[in-house]
N, C-alpha and C positions, 0 to 999 in steps of 0.2 A: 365668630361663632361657627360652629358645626352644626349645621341647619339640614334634619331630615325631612325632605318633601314628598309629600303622595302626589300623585296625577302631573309629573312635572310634563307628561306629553300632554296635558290637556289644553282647553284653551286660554286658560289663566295662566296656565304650572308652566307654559313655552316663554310666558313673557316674563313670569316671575321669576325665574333660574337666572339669567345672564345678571339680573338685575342686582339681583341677591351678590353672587359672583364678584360682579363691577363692585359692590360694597363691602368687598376682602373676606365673605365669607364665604367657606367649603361648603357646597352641596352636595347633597345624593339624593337620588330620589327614588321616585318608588313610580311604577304605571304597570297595569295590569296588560295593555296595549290593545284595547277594544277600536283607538281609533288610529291608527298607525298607520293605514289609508289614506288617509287628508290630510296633506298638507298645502297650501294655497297659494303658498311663494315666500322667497326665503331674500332676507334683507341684510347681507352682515354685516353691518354696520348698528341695527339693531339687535340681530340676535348672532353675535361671537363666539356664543360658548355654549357646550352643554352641559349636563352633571352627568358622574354616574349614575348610573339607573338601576336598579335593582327590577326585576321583570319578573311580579310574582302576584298574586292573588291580595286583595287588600285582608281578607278573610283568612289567609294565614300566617300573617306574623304573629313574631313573637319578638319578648323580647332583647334574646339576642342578637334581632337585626337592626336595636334602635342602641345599643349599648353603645355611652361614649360620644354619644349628641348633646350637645345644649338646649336644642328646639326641635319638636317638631310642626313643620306646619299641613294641616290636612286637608287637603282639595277635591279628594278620589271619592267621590261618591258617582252614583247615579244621575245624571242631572236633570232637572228641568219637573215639571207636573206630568207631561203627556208622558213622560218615558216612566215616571213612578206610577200613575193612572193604569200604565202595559200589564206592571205587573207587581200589585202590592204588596204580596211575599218578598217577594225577590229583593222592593226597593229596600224594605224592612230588613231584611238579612244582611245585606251590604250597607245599606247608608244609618241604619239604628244599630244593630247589633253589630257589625264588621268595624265603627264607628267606636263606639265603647272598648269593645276589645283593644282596637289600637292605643286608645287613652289610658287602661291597663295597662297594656304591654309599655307603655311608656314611663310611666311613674312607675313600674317593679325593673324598668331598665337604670331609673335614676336620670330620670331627661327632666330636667326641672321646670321649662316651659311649654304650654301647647296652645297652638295657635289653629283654633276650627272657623274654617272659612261657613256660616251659617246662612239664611237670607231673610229677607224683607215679606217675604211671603209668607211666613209666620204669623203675621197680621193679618190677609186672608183678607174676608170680608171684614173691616174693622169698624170696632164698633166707636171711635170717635172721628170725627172732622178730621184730625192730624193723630198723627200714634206719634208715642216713646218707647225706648225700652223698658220703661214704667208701665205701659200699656198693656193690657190682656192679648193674648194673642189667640188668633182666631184661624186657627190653620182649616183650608178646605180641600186638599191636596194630600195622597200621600206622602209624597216627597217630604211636602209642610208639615206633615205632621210630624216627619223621622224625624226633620231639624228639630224641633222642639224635645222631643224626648232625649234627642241626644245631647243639649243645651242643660237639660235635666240631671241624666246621668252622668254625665263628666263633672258636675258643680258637686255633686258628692265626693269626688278623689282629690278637690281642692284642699292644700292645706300647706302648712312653711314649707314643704317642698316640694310642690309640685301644683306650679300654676297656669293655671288654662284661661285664657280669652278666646271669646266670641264675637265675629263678624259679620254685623247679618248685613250681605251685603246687596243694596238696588239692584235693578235688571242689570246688566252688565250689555256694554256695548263697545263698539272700537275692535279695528283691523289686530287679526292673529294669526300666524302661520297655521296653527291647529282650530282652522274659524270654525264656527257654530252660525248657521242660517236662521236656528231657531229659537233666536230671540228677539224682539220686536225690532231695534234698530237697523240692527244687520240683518235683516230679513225685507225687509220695507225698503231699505237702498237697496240690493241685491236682486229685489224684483223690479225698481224701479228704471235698474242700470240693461237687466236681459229681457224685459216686458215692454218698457215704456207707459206701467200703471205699476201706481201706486194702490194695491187691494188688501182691505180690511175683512178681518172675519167679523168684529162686530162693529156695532156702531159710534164708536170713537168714544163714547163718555167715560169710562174705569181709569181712574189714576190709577197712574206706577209713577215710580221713584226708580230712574238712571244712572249710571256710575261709569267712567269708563273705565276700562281695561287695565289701564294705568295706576288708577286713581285706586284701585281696590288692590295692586302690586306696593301702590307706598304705604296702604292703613295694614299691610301684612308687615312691611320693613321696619313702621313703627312699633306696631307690637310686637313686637323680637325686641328692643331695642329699649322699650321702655323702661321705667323703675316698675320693680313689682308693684308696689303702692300704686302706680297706676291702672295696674291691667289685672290685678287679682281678680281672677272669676269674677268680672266685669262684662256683663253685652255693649256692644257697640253700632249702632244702627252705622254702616258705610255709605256716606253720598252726599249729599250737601242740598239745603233747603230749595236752592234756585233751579233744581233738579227732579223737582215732583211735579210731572205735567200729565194731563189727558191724553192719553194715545191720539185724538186726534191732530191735539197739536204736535204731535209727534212726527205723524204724517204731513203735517204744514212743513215743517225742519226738511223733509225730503224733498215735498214741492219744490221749496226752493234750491234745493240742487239740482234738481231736474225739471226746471221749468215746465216743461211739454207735456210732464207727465201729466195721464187723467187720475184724479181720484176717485174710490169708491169707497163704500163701509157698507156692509152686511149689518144684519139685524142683531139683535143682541142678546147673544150667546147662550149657553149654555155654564159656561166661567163666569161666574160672579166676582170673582174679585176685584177689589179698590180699595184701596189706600193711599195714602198721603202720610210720608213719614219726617217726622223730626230730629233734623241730622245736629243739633247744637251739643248734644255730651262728647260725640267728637272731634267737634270741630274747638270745645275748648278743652275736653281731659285728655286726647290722647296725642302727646308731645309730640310736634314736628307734622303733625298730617294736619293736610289742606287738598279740598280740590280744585286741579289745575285745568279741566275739561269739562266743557258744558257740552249739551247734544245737540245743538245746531252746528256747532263747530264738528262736531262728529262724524256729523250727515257729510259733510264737506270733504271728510276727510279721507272718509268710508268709501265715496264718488272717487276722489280720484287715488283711490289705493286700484278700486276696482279697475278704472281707466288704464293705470297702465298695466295689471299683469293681463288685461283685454277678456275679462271675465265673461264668460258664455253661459248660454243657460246648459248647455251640458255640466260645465264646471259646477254653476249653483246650485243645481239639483242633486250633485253629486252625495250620495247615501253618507259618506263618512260626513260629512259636515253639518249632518243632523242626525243626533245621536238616537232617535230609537229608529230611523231609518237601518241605522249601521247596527246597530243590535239585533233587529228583526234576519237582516240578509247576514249576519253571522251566525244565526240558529237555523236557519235556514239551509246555509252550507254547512250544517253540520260545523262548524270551526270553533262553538261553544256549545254546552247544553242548555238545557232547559234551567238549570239550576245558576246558568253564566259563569261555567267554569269554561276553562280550553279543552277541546277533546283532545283526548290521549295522542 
């Protein structure tokens, strides 16, 4: 396949490209280059290849730069809560509307599949014991909430040709050259490895539902790959049931890679979120994916990625590797505006 990628620099789109590659298909991508600062260490034996890259604004294609693809798959949003919390215009303009557009521009280019990487956070404070993608969603986040309308308004440009799946995918964790500090797994090891504590902001009780890195690179290769009949404007929760734990067991996962560490947990929060999500529509509709990664194994893994590139708290801190860090000190220097375009 001819497979176009947004965000191939990000922390997904670094691992997803070679991957895609290794499975005979041409990529290009797309990255705006907000974090092209960070990178964490480079493996090649995992990551051999690049795509080309197209270095443009996700907010202005068109579709002559999709013409001639089989797929696209879309990664390049904003990410996380606290970075759409920064600035709810802005998440909405890029991750709702810059989002649509491209699904437009994609079916008037004649791209007959699209693959929107979505999340679990959609469910928000959820209003049962376990969620489906049956479930009401209960977004309490900007970001949460772009995802969902954007899950909305693509399912309208659904039709014999032109078919779009959604992947809403667990917290995501596991080592990346393009890493992200700010997400609970890789943040909890990373201070564990330059602190010697293990420190919570709240008090450990709010499920999440984890994925790794990997794991949410094969549910994207699957659906490329599948029968329409399977993926027609279809949701798919990403992750696997043995995967929805209490953050604080989460923090246990790290205790044990770091014996020594002290634990703490903070009161609880201001983030309401919790859920516990039900991963079985994927794990029997969509052919060929399984997860191959649990997050104790992670914790382990995450330990000694950091161990040997000899990870410091200079590095960990380091603003590209948490993305509204690197937003803020690029508006800052002037090097984007207020609106997150590139200055002239």
């Amino acid at each position: 396949m001819r497979i176009f990628v947004t965000g191939v620099d990000g922390y997904i789109g670094c691992v997803l490209v070679p991957r895609l590659i290794a499975e005979g298909h041409e990529v290009v991508g797309l990255d705006t280059g907000f974090y092209k600062d960070g990178w964490l260490y480079s493996t090649p034996a995992d990551f051999p290849v690049a795509a080309k890259t197209l270095c443009k604004d996700l907010r202005t294609i068109c579709s002559d730069d999709l013409s001639g693809f089989d797929a696209v798959v879309h990664l390049a949003e904003l990410s996380n809560d606290p970075l759409g919390a920064n600035n709810p215009e802005i998440t909405k303009d890029i991750n709702h509307r810059g989002s649509v557009r491209l699904a437009e521009a994609a079916k008037s280019a004649g791209v007959p599949r699209f693959v929107y990487t979505s999340s679990c956070s959609v469910y928000g404070l959820a209003t049962e014991d376990i969620v489906s993608e049956k479930s009401a969603v209960n977004p309490q986040t900007a970001y949460a909430r772009c995802k969902v309308l954007v899950e909305q308004d693509i399912s309208k440009l659904a039709d014999e040709a032109f078919c779009p799946v959604y992947l809403r995918n667990a917290t995501a964790y596991g080592p990346s050259p393009r890493m992200r500090f700010d997400i609970v797994l890789n943040n909890l090891v990373g201070l564990a490895c330059v602190t010697g504590k293990i420190a919570m902001i709240s008090d450990g009780t709010p499920w999440r539902p984890l994925v790794h890195v990997k794991d949410i690179c094969t549910a994207i290769s699957c659906a490329l790959t599948a029968p329409v009949a399977a993926v027609h404007d279809e949701v798919f929760n990403v992750g696997c049931d043995e995967e929805n734990y209490r953050i604080l067991e989460i923090a246990e996962f790290v205790r044990r890679a770091y014996p020594d560490c002290e634990v703490t947990f903070g009161a609880s929060s201001g983030d309401n979120r919790s859920y516990r999500v039900n991963f079985g529509k994927i794990t029997s509709g969509l052919p060929g994916f399984r997860c191959e990664h649990r997050a104790d194994a992670g914790a382990i893994e995450l330990r000694d990625c950091f161990r040997r590139i000899q990870l410091d708290a200079d590095r960990f801190g380091f603003r590209a590797f948490t993305r509204l860090e690197q937003l803020k000190y690029l508006i800052k220097t002037a090097q984007i505006d207020e609106s997150f375009y590139w200055a002239a």
